[in-house]
mmCIF file of the N, C-alpha and C atoms, coordinates in Angstrom:
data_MODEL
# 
_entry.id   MODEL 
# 
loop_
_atom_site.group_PDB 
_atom_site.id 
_atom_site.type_symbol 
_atom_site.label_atom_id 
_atom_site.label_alt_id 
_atom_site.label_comp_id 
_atom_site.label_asym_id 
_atom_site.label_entity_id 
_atom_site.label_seq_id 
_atom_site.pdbx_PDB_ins_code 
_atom_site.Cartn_x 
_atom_site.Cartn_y 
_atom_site.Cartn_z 
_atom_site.occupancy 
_atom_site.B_iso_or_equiv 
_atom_site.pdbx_formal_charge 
_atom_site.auth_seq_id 
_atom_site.auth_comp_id 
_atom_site.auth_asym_id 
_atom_site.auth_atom_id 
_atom_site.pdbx_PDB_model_num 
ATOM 1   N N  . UNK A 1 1  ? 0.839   -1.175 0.000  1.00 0.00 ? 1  UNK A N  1 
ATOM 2   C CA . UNK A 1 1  ? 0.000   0.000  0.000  1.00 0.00 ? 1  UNK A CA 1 
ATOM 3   C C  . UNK A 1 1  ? 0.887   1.242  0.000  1.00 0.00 ? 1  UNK A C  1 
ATOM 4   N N  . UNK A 1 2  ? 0.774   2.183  -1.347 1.00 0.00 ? 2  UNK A N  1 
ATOM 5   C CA . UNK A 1 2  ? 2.245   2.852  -1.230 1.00 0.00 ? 2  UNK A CA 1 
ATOM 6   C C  . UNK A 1 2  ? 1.698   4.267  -0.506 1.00 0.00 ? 2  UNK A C  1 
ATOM 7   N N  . UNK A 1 3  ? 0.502   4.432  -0.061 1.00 0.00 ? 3  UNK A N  1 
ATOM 8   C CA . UNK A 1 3  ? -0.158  5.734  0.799  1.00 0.00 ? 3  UNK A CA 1 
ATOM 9   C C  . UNK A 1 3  ? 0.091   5.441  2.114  1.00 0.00 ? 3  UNK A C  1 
ATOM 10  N N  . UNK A 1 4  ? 0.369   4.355  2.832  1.00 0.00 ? 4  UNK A N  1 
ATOM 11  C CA . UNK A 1 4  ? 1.366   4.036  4.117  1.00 0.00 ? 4  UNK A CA 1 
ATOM 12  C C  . UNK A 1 4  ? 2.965   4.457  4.228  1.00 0.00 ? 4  UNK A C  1 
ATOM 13  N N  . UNK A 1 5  ? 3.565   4.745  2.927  1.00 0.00 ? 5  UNK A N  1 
ATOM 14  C CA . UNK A 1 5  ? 4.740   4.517  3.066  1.00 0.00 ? 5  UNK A CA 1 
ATOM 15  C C  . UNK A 1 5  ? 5.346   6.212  3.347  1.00 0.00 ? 5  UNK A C  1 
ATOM 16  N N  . UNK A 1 6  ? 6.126   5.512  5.076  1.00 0.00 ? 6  UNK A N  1 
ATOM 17  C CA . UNK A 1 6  ? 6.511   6.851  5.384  1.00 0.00 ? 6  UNK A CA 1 
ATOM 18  C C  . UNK A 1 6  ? 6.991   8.069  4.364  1.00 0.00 ? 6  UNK A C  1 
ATOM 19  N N  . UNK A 1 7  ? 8.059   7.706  3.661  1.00 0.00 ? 7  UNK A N  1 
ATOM 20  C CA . UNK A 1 7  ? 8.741   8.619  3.092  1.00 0.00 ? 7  UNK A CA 1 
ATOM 21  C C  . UNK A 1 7  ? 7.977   9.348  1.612  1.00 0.00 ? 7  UNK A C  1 
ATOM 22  N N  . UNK A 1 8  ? 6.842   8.821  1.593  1.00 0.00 ? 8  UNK A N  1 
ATOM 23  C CA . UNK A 1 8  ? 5.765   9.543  0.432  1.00 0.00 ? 8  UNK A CA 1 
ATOM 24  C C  . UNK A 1 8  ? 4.671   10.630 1.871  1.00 0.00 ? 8  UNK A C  1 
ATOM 25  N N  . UNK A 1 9  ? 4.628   9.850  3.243  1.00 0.00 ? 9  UNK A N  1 
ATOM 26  C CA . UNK A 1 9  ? 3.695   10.482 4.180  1.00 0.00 ? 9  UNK A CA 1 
ATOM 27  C C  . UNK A 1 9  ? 4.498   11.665 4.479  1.00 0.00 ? 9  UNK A C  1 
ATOM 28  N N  . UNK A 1 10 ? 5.827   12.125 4.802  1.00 0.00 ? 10 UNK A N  1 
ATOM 29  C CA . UNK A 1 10 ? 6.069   12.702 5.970  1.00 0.00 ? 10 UNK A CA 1 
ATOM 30  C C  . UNK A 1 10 ? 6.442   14.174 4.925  1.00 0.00 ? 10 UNK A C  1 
ATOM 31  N N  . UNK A 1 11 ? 6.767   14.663 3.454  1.00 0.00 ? 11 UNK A N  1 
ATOM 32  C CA . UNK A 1 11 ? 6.568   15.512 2.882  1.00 0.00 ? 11 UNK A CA 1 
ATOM 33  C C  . UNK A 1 11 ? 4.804   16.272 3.210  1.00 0.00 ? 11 UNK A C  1 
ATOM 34  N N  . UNK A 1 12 ? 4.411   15.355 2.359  1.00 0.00 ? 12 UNK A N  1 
ATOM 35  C CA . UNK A 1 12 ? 2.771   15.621 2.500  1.00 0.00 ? 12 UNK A CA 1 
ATOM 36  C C  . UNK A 1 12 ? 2.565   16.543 3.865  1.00 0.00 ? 12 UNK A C  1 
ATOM 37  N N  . UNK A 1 13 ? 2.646   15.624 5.357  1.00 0.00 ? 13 UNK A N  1 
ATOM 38  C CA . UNK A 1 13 ? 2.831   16.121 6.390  1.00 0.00 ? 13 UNK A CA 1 
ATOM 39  C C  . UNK A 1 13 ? 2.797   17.267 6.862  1.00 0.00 ? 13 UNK A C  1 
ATOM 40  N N  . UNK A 1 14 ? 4.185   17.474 6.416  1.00 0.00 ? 14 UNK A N  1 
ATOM 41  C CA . UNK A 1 14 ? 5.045   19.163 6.502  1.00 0.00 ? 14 UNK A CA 1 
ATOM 42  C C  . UNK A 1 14 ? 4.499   20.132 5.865  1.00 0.00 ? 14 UNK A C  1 
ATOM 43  N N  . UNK A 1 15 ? 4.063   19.434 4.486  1.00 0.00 ? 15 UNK A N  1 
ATOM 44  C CA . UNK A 1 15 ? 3.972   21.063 3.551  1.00 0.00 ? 15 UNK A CA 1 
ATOM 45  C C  . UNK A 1 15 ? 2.649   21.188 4.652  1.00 0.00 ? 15 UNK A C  1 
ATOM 46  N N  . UNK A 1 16 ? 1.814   20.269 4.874  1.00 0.00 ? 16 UNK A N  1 
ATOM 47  C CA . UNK A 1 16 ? -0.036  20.537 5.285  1.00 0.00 ? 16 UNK A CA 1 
ATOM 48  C C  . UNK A 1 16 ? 0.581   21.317 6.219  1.00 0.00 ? 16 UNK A C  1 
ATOM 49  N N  . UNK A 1 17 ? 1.615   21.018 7.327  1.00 0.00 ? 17 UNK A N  1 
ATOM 50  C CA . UNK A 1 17 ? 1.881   21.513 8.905  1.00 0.00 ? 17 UNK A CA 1 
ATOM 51  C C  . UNK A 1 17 ? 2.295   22.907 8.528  1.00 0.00 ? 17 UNK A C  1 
ATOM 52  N N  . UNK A 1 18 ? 2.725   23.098 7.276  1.00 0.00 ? 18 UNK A N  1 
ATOM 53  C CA . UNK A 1 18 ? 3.270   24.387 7.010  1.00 0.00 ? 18 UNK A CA 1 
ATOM 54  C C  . UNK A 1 18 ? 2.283   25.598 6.456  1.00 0.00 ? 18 UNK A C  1 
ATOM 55  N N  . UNK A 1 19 ? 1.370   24.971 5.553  1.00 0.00 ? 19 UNK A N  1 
ATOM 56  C CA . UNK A 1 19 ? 0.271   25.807 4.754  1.00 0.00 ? 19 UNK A CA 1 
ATOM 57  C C  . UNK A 1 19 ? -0.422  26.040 6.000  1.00 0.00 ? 19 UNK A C  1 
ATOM 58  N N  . UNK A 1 20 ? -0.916  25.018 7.049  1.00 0.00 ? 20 UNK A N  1 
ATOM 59  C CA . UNK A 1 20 ? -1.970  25.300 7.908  1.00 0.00 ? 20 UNK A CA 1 
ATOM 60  C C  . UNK A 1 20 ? -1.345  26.592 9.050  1.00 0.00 ? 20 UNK A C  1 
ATOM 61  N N  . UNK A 1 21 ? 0.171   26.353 9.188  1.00 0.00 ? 21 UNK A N  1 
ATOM 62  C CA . UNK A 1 21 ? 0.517   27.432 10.159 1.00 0.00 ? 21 UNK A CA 1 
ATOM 63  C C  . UNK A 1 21 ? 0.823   29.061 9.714  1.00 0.00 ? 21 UNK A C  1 
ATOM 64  N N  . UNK A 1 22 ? 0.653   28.642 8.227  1.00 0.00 ? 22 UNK A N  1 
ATOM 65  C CA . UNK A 1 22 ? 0.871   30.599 7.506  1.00 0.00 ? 22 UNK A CA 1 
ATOM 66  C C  . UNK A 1 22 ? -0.807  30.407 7.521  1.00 0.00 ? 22 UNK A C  1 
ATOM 67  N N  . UNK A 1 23 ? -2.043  30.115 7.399  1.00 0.00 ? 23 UNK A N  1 
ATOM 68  C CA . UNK A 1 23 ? -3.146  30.320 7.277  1.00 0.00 ? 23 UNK A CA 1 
ATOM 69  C C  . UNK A 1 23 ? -3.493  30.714 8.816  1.00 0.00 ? 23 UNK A C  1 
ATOM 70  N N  . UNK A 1 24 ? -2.857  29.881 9.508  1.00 0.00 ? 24 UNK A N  1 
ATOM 71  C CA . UNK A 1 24 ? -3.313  30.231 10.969 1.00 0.00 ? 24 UNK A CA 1 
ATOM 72  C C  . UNK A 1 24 ? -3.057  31.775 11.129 1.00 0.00 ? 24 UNK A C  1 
ATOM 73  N N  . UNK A 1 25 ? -1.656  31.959 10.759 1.00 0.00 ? 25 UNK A N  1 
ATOM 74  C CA . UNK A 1 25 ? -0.806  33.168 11.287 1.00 0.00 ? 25 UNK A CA 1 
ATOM 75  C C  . UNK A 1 25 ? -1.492  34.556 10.918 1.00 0.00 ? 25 UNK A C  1 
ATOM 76  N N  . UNK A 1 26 ? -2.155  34.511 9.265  1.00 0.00 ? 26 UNK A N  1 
ATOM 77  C CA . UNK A 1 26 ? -3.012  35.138 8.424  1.00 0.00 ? 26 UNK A CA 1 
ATOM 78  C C  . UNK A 1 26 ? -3.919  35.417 9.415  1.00 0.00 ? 26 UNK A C  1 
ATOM 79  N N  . UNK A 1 27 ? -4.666  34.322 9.539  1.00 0.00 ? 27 UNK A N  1 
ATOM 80  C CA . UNK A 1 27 ? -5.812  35.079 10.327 1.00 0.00 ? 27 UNK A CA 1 
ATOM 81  C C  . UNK A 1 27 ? -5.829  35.838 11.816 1.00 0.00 ? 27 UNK A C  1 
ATOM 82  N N  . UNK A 1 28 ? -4.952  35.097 12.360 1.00 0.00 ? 28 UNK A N  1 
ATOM 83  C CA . UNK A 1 28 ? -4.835  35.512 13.501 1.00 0.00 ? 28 UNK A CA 1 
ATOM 84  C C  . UNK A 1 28 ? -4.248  37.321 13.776 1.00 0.00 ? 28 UNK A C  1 
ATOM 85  N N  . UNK A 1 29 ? -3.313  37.206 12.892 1.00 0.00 ? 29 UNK A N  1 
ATOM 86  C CA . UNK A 1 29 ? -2.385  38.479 12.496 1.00 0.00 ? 29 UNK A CA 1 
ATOM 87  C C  . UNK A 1 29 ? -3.305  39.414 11.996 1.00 0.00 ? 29 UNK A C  1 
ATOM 88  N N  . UNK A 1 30 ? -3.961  39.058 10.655 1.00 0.00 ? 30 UNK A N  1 
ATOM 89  C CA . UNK A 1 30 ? -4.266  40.313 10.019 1.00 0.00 ? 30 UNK A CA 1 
ATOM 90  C C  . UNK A 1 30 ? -5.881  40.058 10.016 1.00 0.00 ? 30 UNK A C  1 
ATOM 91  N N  . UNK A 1 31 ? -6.933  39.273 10.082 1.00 0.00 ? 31 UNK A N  1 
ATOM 92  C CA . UNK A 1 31 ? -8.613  38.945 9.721  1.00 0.00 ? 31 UNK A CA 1 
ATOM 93  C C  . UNK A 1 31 ? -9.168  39.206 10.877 1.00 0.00 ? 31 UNK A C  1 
ATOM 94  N N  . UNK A 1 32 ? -8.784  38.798 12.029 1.00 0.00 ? 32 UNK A N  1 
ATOM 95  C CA . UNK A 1 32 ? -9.186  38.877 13.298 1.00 0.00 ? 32 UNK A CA 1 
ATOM 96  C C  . UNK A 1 32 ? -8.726  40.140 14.053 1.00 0.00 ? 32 UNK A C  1 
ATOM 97  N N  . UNK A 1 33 ? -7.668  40.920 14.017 1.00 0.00 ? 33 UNK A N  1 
ATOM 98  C CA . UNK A 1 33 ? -7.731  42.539 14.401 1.00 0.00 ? 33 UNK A CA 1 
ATOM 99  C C  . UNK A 1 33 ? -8.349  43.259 13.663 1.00 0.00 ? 33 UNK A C  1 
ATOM 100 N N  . UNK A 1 34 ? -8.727  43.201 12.446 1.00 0.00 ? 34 UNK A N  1 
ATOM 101 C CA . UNK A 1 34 ? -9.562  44.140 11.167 1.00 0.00 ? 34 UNK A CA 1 
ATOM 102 C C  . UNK A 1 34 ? -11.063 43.549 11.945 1.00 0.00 ? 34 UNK A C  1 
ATOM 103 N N  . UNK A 1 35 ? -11.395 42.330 11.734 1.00 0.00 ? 35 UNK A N  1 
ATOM 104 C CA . UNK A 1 35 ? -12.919 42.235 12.029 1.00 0.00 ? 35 UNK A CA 1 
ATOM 105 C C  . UNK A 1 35 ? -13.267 42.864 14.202 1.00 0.00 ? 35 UNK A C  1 
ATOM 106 N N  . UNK A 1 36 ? -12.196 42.661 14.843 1.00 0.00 ? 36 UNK A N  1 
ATOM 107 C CA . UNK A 1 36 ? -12.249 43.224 16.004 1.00 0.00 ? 36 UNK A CA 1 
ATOM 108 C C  . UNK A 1 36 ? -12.601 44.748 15.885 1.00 0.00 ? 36 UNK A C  1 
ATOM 109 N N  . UNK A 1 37 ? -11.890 45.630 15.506 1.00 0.00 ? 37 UNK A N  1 
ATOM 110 C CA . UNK A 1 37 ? -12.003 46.860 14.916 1.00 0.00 ? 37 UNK A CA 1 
ATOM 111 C C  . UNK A 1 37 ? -13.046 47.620 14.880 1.00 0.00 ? 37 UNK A C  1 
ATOM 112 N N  . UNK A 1 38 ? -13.235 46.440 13.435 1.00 0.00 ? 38 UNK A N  1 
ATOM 113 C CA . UNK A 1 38 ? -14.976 46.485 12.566 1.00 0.00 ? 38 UNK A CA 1 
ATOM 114 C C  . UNK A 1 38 ? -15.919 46.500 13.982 1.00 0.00 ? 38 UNK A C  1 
ATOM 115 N N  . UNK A 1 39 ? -16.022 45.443 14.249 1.00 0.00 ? 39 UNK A N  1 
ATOM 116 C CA . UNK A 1 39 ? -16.662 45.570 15.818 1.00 0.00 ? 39 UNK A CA 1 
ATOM 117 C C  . UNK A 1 39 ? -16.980 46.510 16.270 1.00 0.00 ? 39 UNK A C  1 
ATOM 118 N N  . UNK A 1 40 ? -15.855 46.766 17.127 1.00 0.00 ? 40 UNK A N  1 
ATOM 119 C CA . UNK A 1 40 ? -15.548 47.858 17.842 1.00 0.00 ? 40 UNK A CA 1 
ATOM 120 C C  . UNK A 1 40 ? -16.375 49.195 17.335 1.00 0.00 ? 40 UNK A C  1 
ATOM 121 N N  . UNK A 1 41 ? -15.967 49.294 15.850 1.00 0.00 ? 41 UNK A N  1 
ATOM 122 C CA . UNK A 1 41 ? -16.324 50.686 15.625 1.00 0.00 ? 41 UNK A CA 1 
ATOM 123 C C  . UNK A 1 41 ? -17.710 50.608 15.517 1.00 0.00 ? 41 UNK A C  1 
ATOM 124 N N  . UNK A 1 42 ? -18.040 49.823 14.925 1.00 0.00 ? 42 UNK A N  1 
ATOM 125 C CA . UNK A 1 42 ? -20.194 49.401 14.899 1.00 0.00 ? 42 UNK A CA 1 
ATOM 126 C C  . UNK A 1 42 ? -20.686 49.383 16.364 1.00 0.00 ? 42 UNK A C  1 
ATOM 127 N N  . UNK A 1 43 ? -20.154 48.743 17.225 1.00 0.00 ? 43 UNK A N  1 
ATOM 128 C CA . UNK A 1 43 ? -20.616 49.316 18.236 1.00 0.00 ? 43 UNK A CA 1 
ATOM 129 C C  . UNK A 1 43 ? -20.445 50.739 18.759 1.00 0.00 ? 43 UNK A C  1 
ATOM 130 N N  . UNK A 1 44 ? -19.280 51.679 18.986 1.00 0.00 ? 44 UNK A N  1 
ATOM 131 C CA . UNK A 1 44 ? -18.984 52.575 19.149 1.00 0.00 ? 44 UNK A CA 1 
ATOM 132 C C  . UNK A 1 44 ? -20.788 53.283 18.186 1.00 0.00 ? 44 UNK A C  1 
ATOM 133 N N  . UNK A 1 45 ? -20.384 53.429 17.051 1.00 0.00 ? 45 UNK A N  1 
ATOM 134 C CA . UNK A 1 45 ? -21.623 54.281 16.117 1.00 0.00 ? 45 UNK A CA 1 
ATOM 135 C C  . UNK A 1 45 ? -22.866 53.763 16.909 1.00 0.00 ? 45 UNK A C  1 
ATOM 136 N N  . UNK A 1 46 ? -22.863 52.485 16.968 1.00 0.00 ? 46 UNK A N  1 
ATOM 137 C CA . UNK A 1 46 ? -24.254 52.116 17.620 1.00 0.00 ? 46 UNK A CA 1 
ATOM 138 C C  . UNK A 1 46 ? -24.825 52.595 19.090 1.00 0.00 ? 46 UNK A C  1 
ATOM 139 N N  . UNK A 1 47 ? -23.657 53.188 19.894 1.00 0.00 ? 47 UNK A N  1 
ATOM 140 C CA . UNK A 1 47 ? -23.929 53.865 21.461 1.00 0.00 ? 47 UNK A CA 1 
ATOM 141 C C  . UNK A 1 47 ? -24.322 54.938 20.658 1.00 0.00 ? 47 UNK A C  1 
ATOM 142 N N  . UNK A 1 48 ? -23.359 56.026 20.076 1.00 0.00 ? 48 UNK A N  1 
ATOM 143 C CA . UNK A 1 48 ? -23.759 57.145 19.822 1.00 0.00 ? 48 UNK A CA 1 
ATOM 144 C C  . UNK A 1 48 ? -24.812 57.317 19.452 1.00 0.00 ? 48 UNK A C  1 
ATOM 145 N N  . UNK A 1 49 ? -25.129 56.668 18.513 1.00 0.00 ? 49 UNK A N  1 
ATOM 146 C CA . UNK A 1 49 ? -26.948 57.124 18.043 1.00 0.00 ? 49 UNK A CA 1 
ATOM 147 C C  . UNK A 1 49 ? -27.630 56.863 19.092 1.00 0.00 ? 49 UNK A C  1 
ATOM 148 N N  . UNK A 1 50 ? -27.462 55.885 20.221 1.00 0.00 ? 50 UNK A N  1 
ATOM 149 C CA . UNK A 1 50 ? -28.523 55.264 20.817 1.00 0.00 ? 50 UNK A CA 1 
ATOM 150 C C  . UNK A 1 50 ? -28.809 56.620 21.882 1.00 0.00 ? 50 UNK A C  1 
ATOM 151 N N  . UNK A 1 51 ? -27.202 57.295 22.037 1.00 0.00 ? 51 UNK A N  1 
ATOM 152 C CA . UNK A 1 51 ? -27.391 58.552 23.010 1.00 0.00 ? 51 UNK A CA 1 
ATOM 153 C C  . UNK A 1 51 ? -28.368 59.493 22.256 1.00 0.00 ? 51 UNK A C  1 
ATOM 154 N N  . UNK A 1 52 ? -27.580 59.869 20.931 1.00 0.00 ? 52 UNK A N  1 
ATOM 155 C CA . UNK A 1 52 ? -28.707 61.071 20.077 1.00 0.00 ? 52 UNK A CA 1 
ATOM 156 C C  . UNK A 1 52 ? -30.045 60.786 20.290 1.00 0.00 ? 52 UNK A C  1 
ATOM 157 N N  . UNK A 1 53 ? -30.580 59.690 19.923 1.00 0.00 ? 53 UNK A N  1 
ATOM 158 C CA . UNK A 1 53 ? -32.077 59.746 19.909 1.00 0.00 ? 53 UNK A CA 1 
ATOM 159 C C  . UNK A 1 53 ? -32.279 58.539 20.438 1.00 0.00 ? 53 UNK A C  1 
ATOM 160 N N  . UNK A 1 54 ? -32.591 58.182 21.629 1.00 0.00 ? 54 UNK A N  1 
ATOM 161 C CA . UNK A 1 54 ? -32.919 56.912 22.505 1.00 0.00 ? 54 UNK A CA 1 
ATOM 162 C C  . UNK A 1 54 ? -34.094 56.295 22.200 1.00 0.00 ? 54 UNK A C  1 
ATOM 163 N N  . UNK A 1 55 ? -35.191 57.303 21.929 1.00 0.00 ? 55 UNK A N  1 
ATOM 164 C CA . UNK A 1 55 ? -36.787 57.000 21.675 1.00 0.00 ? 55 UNK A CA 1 
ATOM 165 C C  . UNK A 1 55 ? -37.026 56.665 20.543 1.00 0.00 ? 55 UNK A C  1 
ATOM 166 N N  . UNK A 1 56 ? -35.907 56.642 19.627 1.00 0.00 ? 56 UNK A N  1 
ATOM 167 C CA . UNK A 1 56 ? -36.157 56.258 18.385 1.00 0.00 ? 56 UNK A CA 1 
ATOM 168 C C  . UNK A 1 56 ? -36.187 54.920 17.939 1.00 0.00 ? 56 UNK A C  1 
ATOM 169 N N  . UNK A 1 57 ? -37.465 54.828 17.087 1.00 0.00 ? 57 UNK A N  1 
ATOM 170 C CA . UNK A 1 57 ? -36.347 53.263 16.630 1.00 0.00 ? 57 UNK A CA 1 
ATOM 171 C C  . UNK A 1 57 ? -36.171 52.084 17.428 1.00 0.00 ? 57 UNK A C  1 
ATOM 172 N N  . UNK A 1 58 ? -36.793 51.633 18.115 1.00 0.00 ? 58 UNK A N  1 
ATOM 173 C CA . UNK A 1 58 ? -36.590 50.676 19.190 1.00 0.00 ? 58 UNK A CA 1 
ATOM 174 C C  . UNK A 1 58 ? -36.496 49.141 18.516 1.00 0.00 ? 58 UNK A C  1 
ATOM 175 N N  . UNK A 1 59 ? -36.907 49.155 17.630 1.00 0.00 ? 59 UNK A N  1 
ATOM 176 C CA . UNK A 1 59 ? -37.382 47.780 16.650 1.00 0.00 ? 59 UNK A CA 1 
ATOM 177 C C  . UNK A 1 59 ? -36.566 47.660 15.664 1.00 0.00 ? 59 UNK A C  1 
ATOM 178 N N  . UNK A 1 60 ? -35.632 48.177 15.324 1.00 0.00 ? 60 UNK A N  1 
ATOM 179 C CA . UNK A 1 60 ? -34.703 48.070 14.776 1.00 0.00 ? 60 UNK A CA 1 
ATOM 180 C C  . UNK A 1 60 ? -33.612 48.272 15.206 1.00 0.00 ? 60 UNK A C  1 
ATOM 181 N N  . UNK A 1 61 ? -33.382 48.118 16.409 1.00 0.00 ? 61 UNK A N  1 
ATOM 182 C CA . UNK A 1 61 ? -32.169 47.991 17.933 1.00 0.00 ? 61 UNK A CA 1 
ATOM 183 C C  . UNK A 1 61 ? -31.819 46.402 18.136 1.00 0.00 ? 61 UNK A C  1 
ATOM 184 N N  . UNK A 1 62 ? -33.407 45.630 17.655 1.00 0.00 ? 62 UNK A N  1 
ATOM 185 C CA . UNK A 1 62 ? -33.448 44.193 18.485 1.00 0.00 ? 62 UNK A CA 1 
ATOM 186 C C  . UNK A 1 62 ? -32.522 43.322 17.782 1.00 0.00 ? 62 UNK A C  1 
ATOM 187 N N  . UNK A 1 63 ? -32.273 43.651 16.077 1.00 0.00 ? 63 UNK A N  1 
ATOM 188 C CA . UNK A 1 63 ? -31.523 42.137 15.656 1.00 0.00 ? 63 UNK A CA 1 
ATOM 189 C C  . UNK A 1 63 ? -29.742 43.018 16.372 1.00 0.00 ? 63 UNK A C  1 
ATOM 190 N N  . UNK A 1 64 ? -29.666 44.003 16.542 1.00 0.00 ? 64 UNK A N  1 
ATOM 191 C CA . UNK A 1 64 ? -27.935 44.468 17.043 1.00 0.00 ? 64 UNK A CA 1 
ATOM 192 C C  . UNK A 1 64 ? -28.029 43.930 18.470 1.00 0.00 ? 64 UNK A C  1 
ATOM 193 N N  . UNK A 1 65 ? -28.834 43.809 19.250 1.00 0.00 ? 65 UNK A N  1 
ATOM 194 C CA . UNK A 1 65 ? -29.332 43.239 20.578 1.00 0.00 ? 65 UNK A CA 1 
ATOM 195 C C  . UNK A 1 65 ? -28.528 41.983 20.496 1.00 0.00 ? 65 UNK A C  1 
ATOM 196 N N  . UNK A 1 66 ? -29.578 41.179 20.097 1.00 0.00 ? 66 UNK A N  1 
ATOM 197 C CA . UNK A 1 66 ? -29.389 39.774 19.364 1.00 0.00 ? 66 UNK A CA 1 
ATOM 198 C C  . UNK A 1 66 ? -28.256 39.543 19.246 1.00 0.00 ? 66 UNK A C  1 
ATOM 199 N N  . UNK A 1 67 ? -27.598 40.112 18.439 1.00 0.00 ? 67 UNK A N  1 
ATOM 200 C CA . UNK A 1 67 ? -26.198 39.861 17.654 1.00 0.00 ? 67 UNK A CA 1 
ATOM 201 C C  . UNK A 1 67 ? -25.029 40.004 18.738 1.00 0.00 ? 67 UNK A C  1 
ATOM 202 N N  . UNK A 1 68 ? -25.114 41.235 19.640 1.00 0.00 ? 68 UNK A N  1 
ATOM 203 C CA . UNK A 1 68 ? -24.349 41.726 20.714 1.00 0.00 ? 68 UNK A CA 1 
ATOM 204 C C  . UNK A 1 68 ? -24.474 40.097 21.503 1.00 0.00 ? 68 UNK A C  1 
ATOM 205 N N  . UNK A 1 69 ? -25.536 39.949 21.813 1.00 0.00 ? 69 UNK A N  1 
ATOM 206 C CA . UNK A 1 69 ? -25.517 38.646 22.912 1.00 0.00 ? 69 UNK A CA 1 
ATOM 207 C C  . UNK A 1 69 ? -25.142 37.521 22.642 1.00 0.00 ? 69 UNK A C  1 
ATOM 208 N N  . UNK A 1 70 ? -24.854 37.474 21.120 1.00 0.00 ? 70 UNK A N  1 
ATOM 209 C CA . UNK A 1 70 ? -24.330 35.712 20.591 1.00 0.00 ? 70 UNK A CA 1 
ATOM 210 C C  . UNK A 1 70 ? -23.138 36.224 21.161 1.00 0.00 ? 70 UNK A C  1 
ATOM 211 N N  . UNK A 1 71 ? -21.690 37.528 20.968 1.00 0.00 ? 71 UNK A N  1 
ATOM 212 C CA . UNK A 1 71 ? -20.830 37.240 21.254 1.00 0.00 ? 71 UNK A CA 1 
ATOM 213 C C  . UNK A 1 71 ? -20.165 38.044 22.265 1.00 0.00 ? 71 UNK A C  1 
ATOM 214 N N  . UNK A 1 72 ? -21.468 37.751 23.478 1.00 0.00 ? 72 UNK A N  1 
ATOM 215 C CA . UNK A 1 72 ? -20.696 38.544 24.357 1.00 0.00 ? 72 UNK A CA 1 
ATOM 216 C C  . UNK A 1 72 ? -20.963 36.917 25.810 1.00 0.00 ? 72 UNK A C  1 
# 
Protein backbone atom coordinates (compact mmCIF):
# COMPACT_ATOMS: atom_id res chain seq x y z
CA UNK A 1 0.00 0.00 0.00
CA UNK A 2 2.25 2.85 -1.23
CA UNK A 3 -0.16 5.73 0.80
CA UNK A 4 1.37 4.04 4.12
CA UNK A 5 4.74 4.52 3.07
CA UNK A 6 6.51 6.85 5.38
CA UNK A 7 8.74 8.62 3.09
CA UNK A 8 5.76 9.54 0.43
CA UNK A 9 3.69 10.48 4.18
CA UNK A 10 6.07 12.70 5.97
CA UNK A 11 6.57 15.51 2.88
CA UNK A 12 2.77 15.62 2.50
CA UNK A 13 2.83 16.12 6.39
CA UNK A 14 5.05 19.16 6.50
CA UNK A 15 3.97 21.06 3.55
CA UNK A 16 -0.04 20.54 5.29
CA UNK A 17 1.88 21.51 8.91
CA UNK A 18 3.27 24.39 7.01
CA UNK A 19 0.27 25.81 4.75
CA UNK A 20 -1.97 25.30 7.91
CA UNK A 21 0.52 27.43 10.16
CA UNK A 22 0.87 30.60 7.51
CA UNK A 23 -3.15 30.32 7.28
CA UNK A 24 -3.31 30.23 10.97
CA UNK A 25 -0.81 33.17 11.29
CA UNK A 26 -3.01 35.14 8.42
CA UNK A 27 -5.81 35.08 10.33
CA UNK A 28 -4.84 35.51 13.50
CA UNK A 29 -2.39 38.48 12.50
CA UNK A 30 -4.27 40.31 10.02
CA UNK A 31 -8.61 38.95 9.72
CA UNK A 32 -9.19 38.88 13.30
CA UNK A 33 -7.73 42.54 14.40
CA UNK A 34 -9.56 44.14 11.17
CA UNK A 35 -12.92 42.24 12.03
CA UNK A 36 -12.25 43.22 16.00
CA UNK A 37 -12.00 46.86 14.92
CA UNK A 38 -14.98 46.48 12.57
CA UNK A 39 -16.66 45.57 15.82
CA UNK A 40 -15.55 47.86 17.84
CA UNK A 41 -16.32 50.69 15.63
CA UNK A 42 -20.19 49.40 14.90
CA UNK A 43 -20.62 49.32 18.24
CA UNK A 44 -18.98 52.57 19.15
CA UNK A 45 -21.62 54.28 16.12
CA UNK A 46 -24.25 52.12 17.62
CA UNK A 47 -23.93 53.86 21.46
CA UNK A 48 -23.76 57.14 19.82
CA UNK A 49 -26.95 57.12 18.04
CA UNK A 50 -28.52 55.26 20.82
CA UNK A 51 -27.39 58.55 23.01
CA UNK A 52 -28.71 61.07 20.08
CA UNK A 53 -32.08 59.75 19.91
CA UNK A 54 -32.92 56.91 22.50
CA UNK A 55 -36.79 57.00 21.67
CA UNK A 56 -36.16 56.26 18.39
CA UNK A 57 -36.35 53.26 16.63
CA UNK A 58 -36.59 50.68 19.19
CA UNK A 59 -37.38 47.78 16.65
CA UNK A 60 -34.70 48.07 14.78
CA UNK A 61 -32.17 47.99 17.93
CA UNK A 62 -33.45 44.19 18.48
CA UNK A 63 -31.52 42.14 15.66
CA UNK A 64 -27.94 44.47 17.04
CA UNK A 65 -29.33 43.24 20.58
CA UNK A 66 -29.39 39.77 19.36
CA UNK A 67 -26.20 39.86 17.65
CA UNK A 68 -24.35 41.73 20.71
CA UNK A 69 -25.52 38.65 22.91
CA UNK A 70 -24.33 35.71 20.59
CA UNK A 71 -20.83 37.24 21.25
CA UNK A 72 -20.70 38.54 24.36
Amino acid sequence: MPHLDIVAYMPQYAWALIILSLLFSLIVLEILPRLQQQLALRAHAELTKEEAAPAAETESAAPVVIFKSMFS
